[in-house]
C-alpha positions as CSV (number, residue, x, y, z in Angstrom):
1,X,5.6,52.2,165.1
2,X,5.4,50.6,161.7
3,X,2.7,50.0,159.8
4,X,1.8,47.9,157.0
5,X,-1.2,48.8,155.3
6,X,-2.9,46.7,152.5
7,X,-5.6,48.0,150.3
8,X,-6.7,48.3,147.7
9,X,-9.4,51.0,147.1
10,X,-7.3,54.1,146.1
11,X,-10.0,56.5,148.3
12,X,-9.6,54.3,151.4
13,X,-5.9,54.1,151.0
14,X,-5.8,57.7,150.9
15,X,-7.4,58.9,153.9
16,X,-6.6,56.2,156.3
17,X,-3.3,56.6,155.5
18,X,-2.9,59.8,155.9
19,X,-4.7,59.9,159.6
20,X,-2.1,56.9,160.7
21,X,0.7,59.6,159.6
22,X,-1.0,62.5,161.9
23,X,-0.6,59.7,164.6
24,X,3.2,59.4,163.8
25,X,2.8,56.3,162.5
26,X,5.2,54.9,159.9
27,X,3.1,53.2,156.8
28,X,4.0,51.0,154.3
29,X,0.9,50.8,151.7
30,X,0.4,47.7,149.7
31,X,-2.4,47.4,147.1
32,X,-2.4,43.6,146.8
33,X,-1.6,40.8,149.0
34,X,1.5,39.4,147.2
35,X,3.0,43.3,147.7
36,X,2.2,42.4,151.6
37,X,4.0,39.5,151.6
38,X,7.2,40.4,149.7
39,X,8.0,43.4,152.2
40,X,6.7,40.7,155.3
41,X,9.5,38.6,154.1
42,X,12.1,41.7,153.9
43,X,11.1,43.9,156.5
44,X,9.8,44.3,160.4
45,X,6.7,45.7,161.6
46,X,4.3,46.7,164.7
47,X,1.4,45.9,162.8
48,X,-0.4,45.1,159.7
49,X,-3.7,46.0,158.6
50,X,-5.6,44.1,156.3
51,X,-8.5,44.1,153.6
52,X,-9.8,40.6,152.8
53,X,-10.4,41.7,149.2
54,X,-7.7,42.5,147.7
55,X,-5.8,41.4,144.3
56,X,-3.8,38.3,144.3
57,X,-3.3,36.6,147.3
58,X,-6.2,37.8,150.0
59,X,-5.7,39.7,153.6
60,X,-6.9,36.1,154.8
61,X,-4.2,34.9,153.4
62,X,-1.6,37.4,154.2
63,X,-3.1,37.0,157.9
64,X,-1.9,33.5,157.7
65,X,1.4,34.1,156.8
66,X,2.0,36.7,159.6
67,X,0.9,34.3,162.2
68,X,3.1,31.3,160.8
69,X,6.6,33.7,160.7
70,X,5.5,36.5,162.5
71,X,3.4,35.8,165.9
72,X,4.3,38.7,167.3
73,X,2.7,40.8,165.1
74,X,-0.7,42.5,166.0
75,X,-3.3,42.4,163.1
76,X,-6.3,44.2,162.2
77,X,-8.5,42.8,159.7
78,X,-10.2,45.8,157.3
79,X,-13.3,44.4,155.1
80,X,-16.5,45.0,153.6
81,X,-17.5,41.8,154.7
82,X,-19.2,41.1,157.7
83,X,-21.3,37.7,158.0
84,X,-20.4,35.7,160.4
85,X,-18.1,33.0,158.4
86,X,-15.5,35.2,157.4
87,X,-15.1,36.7,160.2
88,X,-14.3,33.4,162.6
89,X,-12.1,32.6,159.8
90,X,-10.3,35.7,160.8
91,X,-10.5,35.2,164.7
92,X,-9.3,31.2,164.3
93,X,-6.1,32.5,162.9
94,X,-5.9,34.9,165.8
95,X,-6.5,38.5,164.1
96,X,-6.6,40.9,166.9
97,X,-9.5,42.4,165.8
98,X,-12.1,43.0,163.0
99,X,-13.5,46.1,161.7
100,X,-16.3,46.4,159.1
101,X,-15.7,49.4,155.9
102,X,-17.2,52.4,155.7
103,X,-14.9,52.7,159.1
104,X,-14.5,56.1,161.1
105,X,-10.7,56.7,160.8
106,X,-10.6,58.0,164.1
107,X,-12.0,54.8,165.6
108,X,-9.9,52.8,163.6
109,X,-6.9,54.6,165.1
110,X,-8.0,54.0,168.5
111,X,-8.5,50.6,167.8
112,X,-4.8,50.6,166.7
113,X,-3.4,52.4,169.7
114,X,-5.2,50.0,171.9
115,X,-3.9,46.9,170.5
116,X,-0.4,48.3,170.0
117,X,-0.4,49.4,173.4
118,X,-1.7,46.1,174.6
119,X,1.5,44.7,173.0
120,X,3.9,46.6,174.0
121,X,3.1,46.2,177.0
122,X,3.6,41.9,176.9
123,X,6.8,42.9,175.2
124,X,8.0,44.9,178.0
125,X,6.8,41.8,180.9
126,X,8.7,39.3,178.8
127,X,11.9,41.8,179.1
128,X,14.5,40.3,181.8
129,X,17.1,42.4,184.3
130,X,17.2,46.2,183.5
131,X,16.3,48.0,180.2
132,X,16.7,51.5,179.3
133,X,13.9,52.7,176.8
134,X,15.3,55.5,175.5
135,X,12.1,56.9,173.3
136,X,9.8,57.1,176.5
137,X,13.0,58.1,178.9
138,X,12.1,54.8,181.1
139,X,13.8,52.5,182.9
140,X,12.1,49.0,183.2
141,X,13.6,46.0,185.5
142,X,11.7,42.8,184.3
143,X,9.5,44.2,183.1
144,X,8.1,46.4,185.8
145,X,8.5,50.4,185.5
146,X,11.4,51.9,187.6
147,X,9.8,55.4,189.3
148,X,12.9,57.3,187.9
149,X,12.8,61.6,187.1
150,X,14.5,62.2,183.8
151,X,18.0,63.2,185.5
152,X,18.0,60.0,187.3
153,X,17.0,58.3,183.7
154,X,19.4,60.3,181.8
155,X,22.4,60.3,184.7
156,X,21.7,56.0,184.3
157,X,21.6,55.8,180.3
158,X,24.9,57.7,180.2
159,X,26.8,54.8,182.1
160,X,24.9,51.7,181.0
161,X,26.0,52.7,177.0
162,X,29.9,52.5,177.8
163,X,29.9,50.3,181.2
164,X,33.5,49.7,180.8
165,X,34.3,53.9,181.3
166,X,34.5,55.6,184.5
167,X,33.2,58.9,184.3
168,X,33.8,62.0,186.3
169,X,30.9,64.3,187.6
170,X,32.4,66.5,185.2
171,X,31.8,64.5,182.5
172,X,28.5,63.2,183.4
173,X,26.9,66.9,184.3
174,X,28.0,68.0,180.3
175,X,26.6,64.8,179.0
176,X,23.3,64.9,181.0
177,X,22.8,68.7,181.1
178,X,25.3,70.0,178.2
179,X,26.5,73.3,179.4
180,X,23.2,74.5,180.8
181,X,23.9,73.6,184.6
182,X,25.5,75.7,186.9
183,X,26.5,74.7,190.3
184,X,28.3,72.2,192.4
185,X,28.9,69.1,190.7
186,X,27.8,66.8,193.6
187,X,24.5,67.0,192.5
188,X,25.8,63.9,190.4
189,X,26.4,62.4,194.0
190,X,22.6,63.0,194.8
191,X,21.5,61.8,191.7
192,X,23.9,58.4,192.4
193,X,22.3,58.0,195.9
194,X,18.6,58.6,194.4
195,X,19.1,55.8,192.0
196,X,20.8,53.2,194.3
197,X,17.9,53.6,196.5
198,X,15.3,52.7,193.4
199,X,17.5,50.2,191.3
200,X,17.0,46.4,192.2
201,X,20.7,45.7,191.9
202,X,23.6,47.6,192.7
203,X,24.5,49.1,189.0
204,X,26.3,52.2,189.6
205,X,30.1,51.7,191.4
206,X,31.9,54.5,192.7
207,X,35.5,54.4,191.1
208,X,37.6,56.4,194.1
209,X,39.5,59.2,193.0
210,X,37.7,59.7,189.5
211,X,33.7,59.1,189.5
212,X,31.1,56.6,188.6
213,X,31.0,53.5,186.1
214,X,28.0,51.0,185.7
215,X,28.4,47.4,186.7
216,X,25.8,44.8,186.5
217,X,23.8,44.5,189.8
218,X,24.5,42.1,192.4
């Protein structure tokens, strides 16, 4: 997940920063809001938090832009302030959420994961037909999670990346288990008849004499 982080107190900066990192978190740090919006123009991200006070052009600001080009984009709002103005100011432009400085980092990252996980999971409903995720080793169709194990994930991701090819068992037991399996190669065959019964469609086509090749579902 990418982050984009503006602030401008170096001590702040420092330790929020690096407890997004512990979380895996990929963050850009900006110290004033012009910065923001120059790599919002260039460059995609999961999320953007935001100080209101900041040099140049303010996190208000900045939120602003993100929800003009970027609607997608989930938005924390990081500031000192917390009378009640400025903060509908930030809610009418549809900031995800609020959080008043001094700020446990820990909550803040749970605020974070929340959100992000509340968006991720509108992106996947909004997902049509069958997608492969490969970072979580799911299979999703429209949206809805396919109950697959990880050979039945793995045996599936090998055909849908080169649906033209028909591949032998051969072929497919290397790719899914490298040279660590030993044993009859119809356990491809099981795997095949496991995933026809959870797929929606009918993706997988037996090409007689060689193997298997993926074909959209019917």
């Amino acid at each position: 997940m990418r982050i984009l982080f503006l602030e401008d107190e170096p001590t702040i900066q420092e330790v929020l920063t690096e407890y997004m990192k512990m979380q895996v978190y990929d963050v850009t740090c900006v110290e004033d809001g012009e910065a923001a919006l120059r790599f919002l123009a260039k460059e995609r991200f999961d999320m953007a938090v935001l100080d209101i006070m900041v040099p140049k052009v303010s996190g208000l600001e900045v939120l602003a832009w993100i929800k003009a080009n970027r609607p997608d984009m989930a938005v924390i709002m990081l500031t000192a302030l917390d009378d009640e103005k400025t903060q509908l100011q930030a809610f009418n432009q549809y900031a995800d959420d609020y959080v008043i400085k001094p700020v446990s980092p820990i909550i803040l990252l749970k605020r974070m994961e929340t959100i992000l996980r509340r968006v991720k999971k509108t992106e996947l409903q909004a997902e049509k037909g069958l997608v492969l995720h490969e970072d979580s080793y799911q299979a999703f169709y429209d949206g809805t999670p396919l109950e697959l194990t990880l050979s039945e994930f793995l045996l599936l991701q090998v055909l849908k990346k080169e649906p033209r090819r028909a591949f032998t068992r051969e072929q497919l037991i290397l790719r899914i288990f490298n040279e660590d399996y030993v044993g009859n190669d119809r356990i491809i065959d099981a795997h095949v008849k496991n995933l026809r019964k959870k797929l929606p469609g009918n993706y997988i086509k037996t090409v007689i004499g060689v193997g298997y090749q993926f074909q959209e579902g019917e």
